[in-house]
C-alpha positions, 0 to 999 in steps of 0.5 A: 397361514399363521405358521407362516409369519412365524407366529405361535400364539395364534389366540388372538384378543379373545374377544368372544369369550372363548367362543367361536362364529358361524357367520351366515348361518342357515337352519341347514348347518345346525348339526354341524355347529351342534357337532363342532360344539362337542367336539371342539368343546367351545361355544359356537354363535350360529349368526344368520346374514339377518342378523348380529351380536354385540359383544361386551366382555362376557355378554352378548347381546343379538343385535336382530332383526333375526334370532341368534342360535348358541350350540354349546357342548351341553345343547342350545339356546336361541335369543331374539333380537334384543336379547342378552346372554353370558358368553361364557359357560360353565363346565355342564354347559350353564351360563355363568353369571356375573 
């Protein structure tokens, strides 16, 4: 555990934007990110086994071959391979854009 190392800062690089990850994500856990969505008010990326996202700075892009669904605290997205996105939100859950 982080407390164990003595460590207090445990915000790491921040590489997703703020954003968190349910990796092996199934159609089954979909309330459960919607939830954690709101309560935690964060982005969660639901990423399927079948599936990746490539992250550059603020953007994402799903890497396929299946669709990527985003829970933020204002509803959700799903983005097919290929597609690219904001990772950040703005307050009300719109994307930011660049």
């Amino acid at each position: 555990m982080a407390g164990d190392a003595g460590l207090t800062d445990i915000t790491g690089a921040d590489l997703l934007a703020g954003c968190v990850v349910s990796p092996h994500y199934t159609a089954d856990q979909e309330a459960t990110a919607r939830r954690w969505s709101r309560d935690h008010d964060v982005t969660v990326l639901a990423i399927p086994e079948t599936a990746g996202v490539v992250v550059d700075g603020d953007r994402a892009r799903n890497a396929g071959p299946s669709p990527v669904e985003v829970f933020t605290p204002a509803g959700s997205s799903v983005h097919a391979a290929g597609e690219t996105w904001a990772l950040r939100q703005e307050p009300g859950g719109a994307a930011r854009s660049r």
